[in-house]
LUMNU-809381 format. One record per atom (N, C-alpha, C): x, y, z; residue in one letter; atom name. Coordinates in Angstrom, 2 decimals. Each point is the difference from the previous one (the first is absolute). Layout:
residues N
SITE        u        v        w  r   a
SITE        X        Y        Z  A  CA
...
//
This chain:
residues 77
SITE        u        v        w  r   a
SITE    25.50    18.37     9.35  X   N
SITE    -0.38    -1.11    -0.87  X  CA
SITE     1.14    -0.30    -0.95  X   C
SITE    -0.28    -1.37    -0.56  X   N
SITE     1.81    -0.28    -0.85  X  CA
SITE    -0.64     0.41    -1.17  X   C
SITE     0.82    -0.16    -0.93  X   N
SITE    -0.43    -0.08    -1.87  X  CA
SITE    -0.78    -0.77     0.09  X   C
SITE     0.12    -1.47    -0.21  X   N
SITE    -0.77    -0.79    -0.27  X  CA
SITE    -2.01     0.02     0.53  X   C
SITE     0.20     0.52     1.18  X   N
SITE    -1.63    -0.19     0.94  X  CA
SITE    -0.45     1.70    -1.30  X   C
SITE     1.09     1.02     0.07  X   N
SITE    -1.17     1.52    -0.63  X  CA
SITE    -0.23    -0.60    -1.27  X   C
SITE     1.18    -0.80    -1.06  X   N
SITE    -0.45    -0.54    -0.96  X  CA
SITE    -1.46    -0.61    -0.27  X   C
SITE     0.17    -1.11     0.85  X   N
SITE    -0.83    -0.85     0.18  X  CA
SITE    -1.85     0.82    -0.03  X   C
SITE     0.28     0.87     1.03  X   N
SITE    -1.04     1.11     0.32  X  CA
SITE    -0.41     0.62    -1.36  X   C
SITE     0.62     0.46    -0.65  X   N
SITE    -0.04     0.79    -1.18  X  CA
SITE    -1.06    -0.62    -1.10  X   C
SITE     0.42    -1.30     0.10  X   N
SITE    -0.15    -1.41    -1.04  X  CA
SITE    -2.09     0.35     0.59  X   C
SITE     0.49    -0.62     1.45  X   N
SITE    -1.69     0.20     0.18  X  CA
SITE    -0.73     0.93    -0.43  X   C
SITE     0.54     1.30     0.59  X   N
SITE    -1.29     1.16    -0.15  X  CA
SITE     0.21     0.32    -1.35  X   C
SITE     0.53    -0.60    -0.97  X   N
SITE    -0.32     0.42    -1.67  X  CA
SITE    -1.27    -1.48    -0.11  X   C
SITE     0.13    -1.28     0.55  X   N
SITE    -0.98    -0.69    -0.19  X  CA
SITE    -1.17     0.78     0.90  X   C
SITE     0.24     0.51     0.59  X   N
SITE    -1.68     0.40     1.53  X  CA
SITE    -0.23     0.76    -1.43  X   C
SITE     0.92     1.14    -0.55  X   N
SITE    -0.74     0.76    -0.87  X  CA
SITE    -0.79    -0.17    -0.95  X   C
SITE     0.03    -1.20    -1.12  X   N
SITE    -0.38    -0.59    -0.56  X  CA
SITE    -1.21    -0.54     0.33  X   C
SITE     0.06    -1.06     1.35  X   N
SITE    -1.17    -0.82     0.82  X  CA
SITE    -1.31     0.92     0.01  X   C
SITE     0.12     1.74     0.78  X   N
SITE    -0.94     0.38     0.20  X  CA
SITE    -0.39     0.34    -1.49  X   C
SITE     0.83     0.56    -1.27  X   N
SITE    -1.25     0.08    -1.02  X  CA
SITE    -0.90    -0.59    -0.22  X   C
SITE     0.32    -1.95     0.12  X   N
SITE    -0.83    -0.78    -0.25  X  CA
SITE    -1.48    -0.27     0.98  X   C
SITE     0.17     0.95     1.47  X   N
SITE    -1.42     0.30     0.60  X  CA
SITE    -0.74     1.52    -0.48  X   C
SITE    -0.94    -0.56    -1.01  X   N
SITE    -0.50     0.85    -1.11  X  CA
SITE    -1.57    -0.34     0.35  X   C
SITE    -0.72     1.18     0.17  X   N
SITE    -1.38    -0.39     0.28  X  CA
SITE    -0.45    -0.77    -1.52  X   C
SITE    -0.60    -1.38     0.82  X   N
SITE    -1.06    -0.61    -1.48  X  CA
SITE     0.78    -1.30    -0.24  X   C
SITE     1.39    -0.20     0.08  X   N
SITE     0.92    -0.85    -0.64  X  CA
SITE    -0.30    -1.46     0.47  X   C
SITE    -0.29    -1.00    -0.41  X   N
SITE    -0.22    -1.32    -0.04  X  CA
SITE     0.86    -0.39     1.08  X   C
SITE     1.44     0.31     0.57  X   N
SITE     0.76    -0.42     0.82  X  CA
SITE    -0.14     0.71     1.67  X   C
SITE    -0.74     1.45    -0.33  X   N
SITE     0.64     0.65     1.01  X  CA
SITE    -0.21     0.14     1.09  X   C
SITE    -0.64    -1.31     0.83  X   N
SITE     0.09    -0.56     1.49  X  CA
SITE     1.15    -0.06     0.15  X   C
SITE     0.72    -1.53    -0.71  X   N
SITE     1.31    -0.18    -0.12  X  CA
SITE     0.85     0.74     0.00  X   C
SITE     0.02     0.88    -0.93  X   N
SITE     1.07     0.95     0.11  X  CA
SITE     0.57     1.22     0.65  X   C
SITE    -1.25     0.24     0.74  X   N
SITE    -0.25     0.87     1.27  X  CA
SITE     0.96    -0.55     0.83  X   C
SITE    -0.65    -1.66    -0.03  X   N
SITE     0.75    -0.81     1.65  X  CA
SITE     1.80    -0.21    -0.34  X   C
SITE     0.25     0.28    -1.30  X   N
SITE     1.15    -0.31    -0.74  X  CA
SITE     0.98     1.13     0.36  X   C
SITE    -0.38     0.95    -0.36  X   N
SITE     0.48     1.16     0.26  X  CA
SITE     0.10     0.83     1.46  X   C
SITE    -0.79    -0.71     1.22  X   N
SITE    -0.04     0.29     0.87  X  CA
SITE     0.89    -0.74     0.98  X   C
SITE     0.01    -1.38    -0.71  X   N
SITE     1.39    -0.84     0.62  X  CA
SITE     1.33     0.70    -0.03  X   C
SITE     0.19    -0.13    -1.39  X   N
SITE     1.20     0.96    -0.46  X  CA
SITE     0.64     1.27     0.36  X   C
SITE    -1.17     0.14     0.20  X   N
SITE     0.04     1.89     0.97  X  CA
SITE     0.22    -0.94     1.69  X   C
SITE    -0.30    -0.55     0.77  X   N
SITE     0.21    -0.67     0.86  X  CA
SITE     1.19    -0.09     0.42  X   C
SITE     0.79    -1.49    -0.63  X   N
SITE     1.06     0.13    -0.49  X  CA
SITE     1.26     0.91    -0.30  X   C
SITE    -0.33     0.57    -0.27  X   N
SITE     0.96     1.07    -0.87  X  CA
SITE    -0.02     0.88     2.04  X   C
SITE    -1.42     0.09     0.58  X   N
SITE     0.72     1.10     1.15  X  CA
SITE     0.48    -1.16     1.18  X   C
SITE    -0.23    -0.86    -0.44  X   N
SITE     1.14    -0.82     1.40  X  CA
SITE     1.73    -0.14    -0.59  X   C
SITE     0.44     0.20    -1.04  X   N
SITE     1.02     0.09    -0.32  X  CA
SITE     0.50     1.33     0.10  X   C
SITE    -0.63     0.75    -0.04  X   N
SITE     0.20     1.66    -0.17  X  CA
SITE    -0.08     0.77     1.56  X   C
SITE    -0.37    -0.89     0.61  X   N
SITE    -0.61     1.00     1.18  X  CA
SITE    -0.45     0.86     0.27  X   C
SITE    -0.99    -0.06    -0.76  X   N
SITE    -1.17     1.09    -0.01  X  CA
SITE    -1.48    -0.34     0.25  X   C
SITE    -0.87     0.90    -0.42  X   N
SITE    -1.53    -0.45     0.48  X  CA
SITE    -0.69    -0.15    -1.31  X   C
SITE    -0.88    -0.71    -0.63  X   N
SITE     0.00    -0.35    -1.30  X  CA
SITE    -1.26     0.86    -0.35  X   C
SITE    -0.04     0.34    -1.26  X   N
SITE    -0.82     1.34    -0.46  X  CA
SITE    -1.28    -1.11    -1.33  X   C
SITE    -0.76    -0.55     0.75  X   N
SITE    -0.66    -1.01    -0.58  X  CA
SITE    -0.68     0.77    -1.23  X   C
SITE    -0.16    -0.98    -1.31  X   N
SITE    -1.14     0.90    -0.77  X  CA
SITE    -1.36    -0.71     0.18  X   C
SITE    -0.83     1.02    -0.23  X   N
SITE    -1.34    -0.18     0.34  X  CA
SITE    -1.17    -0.08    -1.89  X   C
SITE    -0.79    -1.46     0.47  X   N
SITE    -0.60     0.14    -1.36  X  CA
SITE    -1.13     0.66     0.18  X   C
SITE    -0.24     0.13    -1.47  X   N
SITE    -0.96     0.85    -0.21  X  CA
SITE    -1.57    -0.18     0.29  X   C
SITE    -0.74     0.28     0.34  X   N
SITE    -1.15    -0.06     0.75  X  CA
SITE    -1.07    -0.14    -1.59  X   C
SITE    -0.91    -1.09     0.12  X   N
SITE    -0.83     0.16    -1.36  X  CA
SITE    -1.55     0.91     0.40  X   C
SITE    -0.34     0.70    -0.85  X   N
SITE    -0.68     0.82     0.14  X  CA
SITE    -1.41    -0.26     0.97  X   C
SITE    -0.45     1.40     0.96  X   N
SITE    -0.63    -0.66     0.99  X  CA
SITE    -1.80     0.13    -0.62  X   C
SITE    -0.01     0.05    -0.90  X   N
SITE    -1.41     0.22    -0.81  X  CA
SITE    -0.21    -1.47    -0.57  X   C
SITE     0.79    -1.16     0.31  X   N
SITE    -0.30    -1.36    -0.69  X  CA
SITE     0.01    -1.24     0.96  X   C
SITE    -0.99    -0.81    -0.37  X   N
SITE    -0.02    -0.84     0.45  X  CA
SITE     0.24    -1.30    -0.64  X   C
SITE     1.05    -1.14     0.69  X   N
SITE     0.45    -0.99    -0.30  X  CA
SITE    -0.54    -1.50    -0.20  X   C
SITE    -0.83    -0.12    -0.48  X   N
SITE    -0.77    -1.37     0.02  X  CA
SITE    -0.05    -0.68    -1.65  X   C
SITE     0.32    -1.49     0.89  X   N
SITE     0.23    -0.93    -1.02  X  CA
SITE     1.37     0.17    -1.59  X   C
SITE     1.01     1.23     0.39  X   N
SITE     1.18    -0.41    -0.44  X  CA
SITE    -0.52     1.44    -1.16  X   C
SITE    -1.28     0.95    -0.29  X   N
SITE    -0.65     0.80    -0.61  X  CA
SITE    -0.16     1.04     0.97  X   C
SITE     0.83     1.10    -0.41  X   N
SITE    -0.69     1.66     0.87  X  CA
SITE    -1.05     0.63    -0.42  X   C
SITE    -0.78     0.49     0.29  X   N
SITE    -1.21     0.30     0.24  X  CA
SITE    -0.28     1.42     1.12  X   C
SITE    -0.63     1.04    -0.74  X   N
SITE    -0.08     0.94     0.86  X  CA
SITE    -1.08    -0.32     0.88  X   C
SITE     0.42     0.81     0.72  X   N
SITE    -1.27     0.12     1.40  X  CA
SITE    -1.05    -0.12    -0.51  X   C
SITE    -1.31    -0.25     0.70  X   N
SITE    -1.24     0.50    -0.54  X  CA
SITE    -0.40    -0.28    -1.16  X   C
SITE     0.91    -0.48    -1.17  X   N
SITE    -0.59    -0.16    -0.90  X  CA
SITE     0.49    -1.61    -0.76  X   C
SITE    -1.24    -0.68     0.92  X   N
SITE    -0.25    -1.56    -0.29  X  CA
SITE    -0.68    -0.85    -0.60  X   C
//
């Protein structure tokens, strides 16, 4: 690889690093930033030639249920 492409590389995975803090269970954005950070990670392994090490969000707890934009436990309605 020349200077310029590992540079270049470098530049990214300090942004990928950054990207995944912002997929934070709860966060107003963090569909987006899942898909943000998963591009980037994308990206980054077709330049690199490698296999890309995706991050994975966080799963919201399996004791709740999602209706009308309000969680709500199981069973108790």
């Amino acid at each position: 690889m020349n200077k310029q492409l590992q540079d270049n590389l470098s530049i990214l995975e300090s942004l990928i690093e950054t990207q995944k803090q912002s997929v934070v269970e709860g966060g107003p954005g963090v569909s987006y930033m899942h898909g943000m950070a998963n591009g980037m990670i994308m990206a980054h392994s077709v330049f690199a030639h490698n296999t890309p090490d995706f991050v994975m969000r966080p799963r919201r707890a399996h004791n709740l249920s999602i209706r009308h934009k309000t969680a709500q436990r199981k069973g108790k309605r």
